[in-house]
C-alpha positions, 0 to 999 in steps of 0.5 A: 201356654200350650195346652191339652185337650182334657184339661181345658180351663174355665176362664173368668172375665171381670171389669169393674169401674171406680168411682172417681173424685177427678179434678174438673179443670174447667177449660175449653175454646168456644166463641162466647155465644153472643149475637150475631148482630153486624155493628160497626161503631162511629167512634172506635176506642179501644185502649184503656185510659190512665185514669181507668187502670189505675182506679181499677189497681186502686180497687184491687188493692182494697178489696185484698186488704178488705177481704177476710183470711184465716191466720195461716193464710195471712202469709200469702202475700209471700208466695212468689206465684199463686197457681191459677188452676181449675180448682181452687186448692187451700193457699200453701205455707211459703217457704222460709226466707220466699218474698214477693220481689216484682209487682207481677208476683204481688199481682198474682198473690192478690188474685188469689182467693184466701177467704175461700176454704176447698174441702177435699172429697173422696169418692169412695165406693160402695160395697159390692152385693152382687157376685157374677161370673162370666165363662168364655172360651175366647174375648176378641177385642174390636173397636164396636160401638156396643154400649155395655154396663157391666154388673159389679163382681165380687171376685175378681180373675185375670187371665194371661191370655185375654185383653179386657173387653172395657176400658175403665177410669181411676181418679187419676187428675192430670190436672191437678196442682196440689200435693197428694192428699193424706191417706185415709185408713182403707179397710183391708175389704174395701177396694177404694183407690182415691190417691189423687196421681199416684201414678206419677210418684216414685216407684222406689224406695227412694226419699221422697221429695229429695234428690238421691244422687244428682239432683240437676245435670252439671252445667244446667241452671237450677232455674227455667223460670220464664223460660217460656215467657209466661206468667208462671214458671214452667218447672212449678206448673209442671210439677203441680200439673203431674204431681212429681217433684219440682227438682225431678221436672227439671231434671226430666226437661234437662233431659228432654233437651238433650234429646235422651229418649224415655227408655234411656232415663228409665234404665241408665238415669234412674238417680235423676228422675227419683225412679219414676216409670216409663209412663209417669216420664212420657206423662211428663213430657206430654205436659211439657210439650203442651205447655211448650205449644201454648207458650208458642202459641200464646207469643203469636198470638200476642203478636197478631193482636200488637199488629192489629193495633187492640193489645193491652198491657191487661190483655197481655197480662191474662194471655200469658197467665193461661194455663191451658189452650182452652184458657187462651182461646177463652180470652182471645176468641173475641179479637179472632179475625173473621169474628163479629164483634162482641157485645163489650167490644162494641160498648168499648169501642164507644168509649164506655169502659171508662164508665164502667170502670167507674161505676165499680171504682168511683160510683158517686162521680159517675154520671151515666146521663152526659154519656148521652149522644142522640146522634150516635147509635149505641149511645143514643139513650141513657137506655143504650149507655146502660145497656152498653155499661152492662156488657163491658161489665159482664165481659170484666166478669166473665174473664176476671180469673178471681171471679172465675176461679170462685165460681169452679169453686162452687161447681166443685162442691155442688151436685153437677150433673152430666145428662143425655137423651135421644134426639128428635132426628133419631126418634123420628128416624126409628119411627120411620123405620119401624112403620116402613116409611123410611126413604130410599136415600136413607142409611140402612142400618142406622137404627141399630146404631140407635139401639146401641145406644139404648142406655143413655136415652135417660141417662144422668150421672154426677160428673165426677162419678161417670166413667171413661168409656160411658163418656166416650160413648156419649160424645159418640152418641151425639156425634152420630145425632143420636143423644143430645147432652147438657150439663145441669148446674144447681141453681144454687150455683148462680144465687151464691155467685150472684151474692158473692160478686155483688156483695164482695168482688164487684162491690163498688168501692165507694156509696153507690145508688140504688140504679148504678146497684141494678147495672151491677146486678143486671151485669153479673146476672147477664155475665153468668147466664150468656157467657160463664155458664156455657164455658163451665159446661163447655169446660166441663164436657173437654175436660171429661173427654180429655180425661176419658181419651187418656184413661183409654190411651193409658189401658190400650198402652197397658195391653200392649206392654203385655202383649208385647212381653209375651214370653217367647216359646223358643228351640223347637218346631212349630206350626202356625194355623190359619183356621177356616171353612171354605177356603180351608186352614192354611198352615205354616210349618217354621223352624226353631229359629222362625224360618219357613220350612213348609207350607200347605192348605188343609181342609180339615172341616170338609169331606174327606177329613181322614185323608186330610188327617193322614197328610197332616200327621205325615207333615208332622212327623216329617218335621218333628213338629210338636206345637201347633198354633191356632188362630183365634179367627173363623173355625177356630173352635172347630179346628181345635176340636179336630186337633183334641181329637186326635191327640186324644186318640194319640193319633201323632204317636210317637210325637207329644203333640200339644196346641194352643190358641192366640189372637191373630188380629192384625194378621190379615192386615200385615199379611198384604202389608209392603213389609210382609210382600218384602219379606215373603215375596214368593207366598200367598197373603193367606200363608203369611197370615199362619206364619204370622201367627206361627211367629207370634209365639215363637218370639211375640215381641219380634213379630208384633212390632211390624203391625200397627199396635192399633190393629192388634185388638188390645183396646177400646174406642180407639177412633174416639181419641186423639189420633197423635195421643193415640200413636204418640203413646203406642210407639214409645211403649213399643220402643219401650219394651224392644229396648229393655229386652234388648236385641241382638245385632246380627240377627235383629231384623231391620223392622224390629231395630227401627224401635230401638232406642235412638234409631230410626229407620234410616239408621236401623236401614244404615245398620243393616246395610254395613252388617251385609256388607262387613259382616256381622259386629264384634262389639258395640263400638263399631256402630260408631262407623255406620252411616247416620250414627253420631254421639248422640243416637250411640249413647241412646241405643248402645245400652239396648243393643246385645253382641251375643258370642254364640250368635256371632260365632255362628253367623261368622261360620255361615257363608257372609256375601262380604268378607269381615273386615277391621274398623279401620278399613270400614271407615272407607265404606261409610260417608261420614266416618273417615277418620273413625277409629274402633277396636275390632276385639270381642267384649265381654260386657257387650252382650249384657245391659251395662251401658258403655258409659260405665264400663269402666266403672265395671271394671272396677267392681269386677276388680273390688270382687276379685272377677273378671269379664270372662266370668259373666254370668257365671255361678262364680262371679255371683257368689262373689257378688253376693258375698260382698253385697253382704258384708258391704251395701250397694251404697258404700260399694257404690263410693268406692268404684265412684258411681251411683247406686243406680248405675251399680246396681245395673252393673250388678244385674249386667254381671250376674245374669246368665248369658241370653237373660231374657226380662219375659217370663212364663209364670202360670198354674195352667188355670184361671186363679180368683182374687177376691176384691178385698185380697186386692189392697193399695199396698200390694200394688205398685205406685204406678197401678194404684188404680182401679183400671190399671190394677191388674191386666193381662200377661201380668205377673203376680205373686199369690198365695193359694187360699182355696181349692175347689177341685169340684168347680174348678175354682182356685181361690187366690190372696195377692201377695204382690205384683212382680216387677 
């Protein structure tokens, strides 16, 4: 917003982190810890005997019967798949008529745990005490290391401009599996989103639960059930792991499969996903791909351990029920080639895990003394069997998924505790630097880094409550040596998982002796402390950090969306400043339509400021320029004062002269990039940088997709997350809001082309290309003749691609190196497209959203309201369209031209929006508005921000209602109404 130098506005930053209820899916990969002693045994045995499996089928089968359940529960051997997630969730009522038709089913059902009842809690949020304000001119966001804790705030204010400075965490738990819970009633004050996701449900109206139009693609079978070949099928894990319905997973999986991109189903199949965002749909497709990878991985790894001989049916059975990657690794580290063989398999390949099946299946017929065989090592003594038993036993505990499940069961309702501290290495090495003695090879500047980190030298926090970026800065803190962390579980933890296994789970089935009890319990005692305990903490700091990463991800995606849609400040002159002391601010005068018209260098902070100011104010009224943008950069104040200075003094007269300031991170980087040299070979890196932040006003969208979205500083801790997340996620939300602007052909540049929907720089080069060399297009029709365009990549861009008639008609009046020629005569030009025939006429509905796939049935609507295509945009045709939404709904409109609701209503937008409709908007007062934290309520926000770090961010547009005005502090007090779409 270009602004005046008398009215400068106040600005208020807030941030305020939620405490979470996460679910802690509690999974990782790591070795099992055990020693590392070299062994070999004498007499290898691997397999498990006949007698062993079904002894140890026998005692399955009776510890279900014997095992208490509620009498809702008592109908759970009919559900047809129990999901074995980190957290054990109440048993669900199976639907009417469902029954367990193969022993793999009735496997999974009695793996479950009925007698266990999960209380679900929520962590609210307490009321805040404090009220802080923070003024600033001017918020840069870096990647630092700074470790800032920020007081609670009691008002809240967000500023179009600005990019918050932390990255917060809602309790969004991408890895839970059950349906959202009740809502409970939130007191209008309260700000408390504890929503388990949210986010991914519909963002509409539509029933919930219940396909709106075509619930799965014609053709498509209403199943994928072990498609994958798991245990478990990938359309009901997918739904449980994102929390969106059944029928809308598969739908997205169909689409996934069909190569649609994300921008594609959310504009023009919206009645198939039940209206769900970009974000929940990539969500989706994130998990599906994971689940896609650990099904390929679980295959080869089942395969690499049939060739080395050690597969069982058992071990097959666990690997293909894993959820996770973690999961898998969990179960399969022990047989990695390279690995030292572990306890148990050591005591297996003694051939004593027939022993110990016995021991928990048949303790009377066991005999530990004929074990014995003094000439064998591991076996030389019924202390070495018992010993031996004891391993195989504890290994049996530490992967059974029952035993499992109830211990995270535990760890759920008890206090855990995420702890760091500083390290002896840091210490000694602050120590040293403060008395002098520090080395010469040492690092300079590493004991500022430990001071970064002051804040968690004693730091505790519930693992549940602890924000992203506090665990974020924790991972980083002991990457770097400076912390050191550990996760505290209760004691109390390891007593009742203790009881519980003895006393049920690991009972023996039979009269067991007083000795063969101790074996038990020195099993699980030893299961417990050397192999589950780490993998719970191991579980849980991935599980945090994974948690953390895409809650970073999700706020650096946020940013970028409103950055990226900006509203443009277009038709008239404007000058880009590249502010700065010695070397001077380099300036960049473009034209309306973002061409070059001037560039100079200007020392505006030096002697001699006068004649600097009479040489800018010629330029000035030499090109009628009355905008003048600043980049945020060094000598960015002071170039703003010299510029209010004069317009305060009306030094521009006749000129109204007006200036604004905007990031220009990433304007040095692009500056020197292949793409910037190839666009102005003839400038100086330094003038291209004002030009870049000229243009990044001008048309936002147009210029920031040529910079990495990484280097635009819109986010935090971008180097402590998962590179291919990171970049994963910035394409598509870039792809995102370049297809639903849309773009005008013959004037799109190659660079911004690359992110539309179904092209790729091959084919954005491929259009550019026959656009040179036929002239510009007359329709979208004629894509189909260029170079690389099949079926496919058509359907998905066409919707996004505009042929704007006034453009067209000018650049058809401007001088073309080639002559336009037909669509008939094309085809000879393009390899590939013989034989392709297109219309070479203007149409009217390609310079709307209307996808070419409903063209015909716009025609008909247009014919049902008594229009025609000339008439698009047009008061006319909207009053008609108007009129007969009132008199008919969408609904029964949309049967009689035989279309959805959804694709109507896009038909309708398509028609009645004015020619050259842009999605961005400009909406403001001119000045920082406060909303109150308790004027912030769940129902006044969309489904898919209905948490507390997504609530509202910058460039968003809201509708408020102005409930006080302080003319005296300069404060407008403001009551959300709703956030706009």
């Amino acid at each position: 917003m270009m602004r005046r130098p008398r009215t400068t506005a106040k600005c208020v930053s807030y941030n305020e982190y939620e405490n979470t209820d996460t679910d802690m899916s509690l999974s990782q990969t790591v070795s099992d810890g055990e020693d590392d002693e070299e062994w070999k045994p004498t007499d290898p045995q691997s397999s498990v005997s006949p007698n062993a499996a079904k002894m140890s089928a026998t005692r399955e089968k009776k510890a279900a019967v014997t095992r208490t359940a509620k009498p809702k529960e008592q109908k759970r051997p009919k559900v047809t798949k129990v999901s074995r997630d980190a957290k054990p969730r109440a048993p669900c009522k199976p639907a009417a008529g469902q029954k367990t038709t193969s022993k793999r089913a009735k496997d999974a059902a009695e793996a479950g745990m009925p007698g266990i009842k999960r209380k679900k809690t929520h962590a609210g949020f307490e009321k805040d005490q404090c009220e802080a304000q923070t003024d600033f001119q001017e918020e840069k966001m870096t990647d630092e290391s700074d470790i800032t804790i920020k007081p609670k705030e009691e008002r809240l204010s967000f500023i179009v401009s600005q990019v918050p400075g932390t990255s917060n965490w809602g309790d969004e738990g991408s890895s839970q599996i059950h349906p959202p819970v009740k809502k409970e009633n939130l007191k209008e004050e309260d700000f408390t989103f504890d929503e388990p996701c949210l986010k991914k449900q519909k963002t509409s109206g539509a029933c919930q639960g219940q396909p709106t139009a075509r619930p799965l693609l014609e053709g498509q079978p209403c199943s994928l059930k072990n498609e994958l070949n798991m245990n478990w099928n990938v359309t009901e894990l997918l739904s449980a792991l994102t929390c969106v319905e059944k029928w809308v997973c598969a739908n997205i999986i169909l689409l996934l499969r069909e190569e649609n991109t994300v921008p594609f189903m959310v504009r023009y199949r919206k009645e198939m996903i039940n209206h769900l965002d970009a974000d929940a749909v990539r969500d989706v497709q994130i998990v599906y791909e994971e689940l896609c990878s650990l099904a390929k991985k679980t295959n080869s790894v089942i395969q690499t351990l049939k060739k080395d001989g050690v597969l069982t049916p058992e071990l097959e059975k666990t690997m293909r029920s894993c959820r996770s990657t973690d999961e898998l690794d969990h179960v399969y580290s022990p047989y990695k080639k390279g690995s030292k063989l572990t306890k148990a398999r050591r005591a297996k390949a003694l051939g004593l895990e027939a022993a110990a099946s016995a021991l928990i299946n048949a303790p009377q017929t066991l005999d530990l003394s004929t074990w014995v065989q003094p000439a064998t090592q591991g076996l030389s003594s019924l202390k070495e069997v018992t010993t031996g038993v004891e391993h195989i036993l504890a290994d049996m505990i530490a992967k059974d998924p029952e035993t499992l499940t109830y211990v995270k069961a535990l760890c759920e309702k008890s206090f855990v505790t995420i702890q760091s501290s500083v390290s002896k290495t840091a210490l000694k090495e602050k120590e040293q630097d403060k008395s002098g003695s520090k080395k010469a090879g040492a690092e300079h500047g590493k004991p500022k880094d430990i001071e970064k980190f002051h804040l968690y030298f004693e730091f505790t926090c519930n693992i549940q409550r602890i924000q992203p970026h506090q665990t974020l800065a924790i991972n980083r803190g002991e990457s770097l040596k400076i912390l050191t962390v550990k996760v505290n579980i209760p004691d109390r933890v390891k007593s009742d998982f203790t009881w519980w296994c003895v006393n049920n789970r690991w009972r023996p089935k039979s009269m067991a002796k007083e000795e063969q009890k101790a074996i038990i319990m020195n099993a699980v005692d030893d299961s417990y402390k050397r192999l589950i305990l780490p993998f719970l903490t191991r579980s849980y700091r991935t599980k945090l950090t994974s948690a953390a990463e895409k809650e970073s991800i999700a706020m650096f995606v946020r940013n970028l969306r409103q950055r990226l849609l900006v509203c443009p400040v277009r038709g008239c002159v404007i000058m880009g400043v590249d502010p700065g002391f010695r070397h001077g601010c380099k300036l960049a005068i473009l034209s309306p339509t973002s061409q070059i018209i001037h560039t100079d260098v200007l020392y505006l902070h030096n002697a001699g400021q006068q004649r600097e100011a009479e040489k800018l104010r010629h330029l000035m009224t030499k090109y009628s320029c009355t905008k003048v943008v600043i980049g945020n950069g060094t000598a960015c104040r002071e170039t703003e004062t010299f510029f209010a200075d004069l317009i305060a003094r009306r030094f521009f007269h006749p000129l109204d002269v007006s200036y604004c300031i905007t990031n220009e991170a990433g304007a040095s980087i692009y500056s020197v990039s292949p793409e910037a040299v190839k666009e102005m070979p003839d400038l100086d890196p330094n003038l291209r940088s004002a030009v870049s932040i000229g243009r990044r006003v001008q048309d936002p969208l147009g210029e920031l997709v040529k910079i990495d979205p990484k280097h635009i500083g819109i986010g935090t801790y971008q180097h402590d997350v998962s590179a291919g997340a990171l970049k994963a996620a910035l394409e598509g939300v870039v792809q995102e809001c370049v297809s639903f602007v849309g773009v005008d052909i013959n004037i799109c540049s190659e660079i911004l082309m690359r992110h539309v929907a179904g092209l790729n720089a091959g084919r954005a080069r491929n259009i550019t290309e026959w656009r040179e060399q036929n002239g510009p297009f007359t329709n979208r029709e004629q894509l189909k003749l260029v170079k690389g365009m099949g079926p496919k990549s058509y359907q998905q861009c066409a919707g996004f691609i505009r042929i704007d008639p006034q453009t067209l008609q000018s650049v058809k009046s401007s001088p073309q190196p080639a002559a336009t020629v037909t669509g008939k005569a094309a085809t000879k030009k393009c390899k590939g497209k013989t034989g392709v025939k297109t219309a070479d006429s203007l149409n009217p509905l390609d310079q709307t959203c209307i996808h070419p796939e409903s063209y015909s049935v716009a025609q008909r609507f247009l014919s049902l309201v008594d229009g025609s295509v000339d008439q698009i945009g047009s008061a006319v045709l909207k009053h008609c369209v108007e009129s007969k939404i009132k008199t008919n709904s969408v609904e029964e409109l949309a049967r009689v031209v035989d279309t959805t609701p959804e694709t109507l209503k896009i038909i309708i937008d398509g028609l009645t929006q004015p020619p050259g409709f842009d999605i961005r908007q400009n909406i403001g007062v001119g000045r920082s508005g406060l909303i109150h934290k308790s004027k912030i309520t769940l129902d006044k926000l969309p489904v898919s921000q209905r948490r507390r770090s997504l609530a509202l961010g910058p460039g968003e547009r809201v509708e408020v209602r102005v409930l006080n005005v302080d003319s005296q502090r300069g404060r407008i007090s403001l009551d959300l109404i709703r956030v706009l779409q």
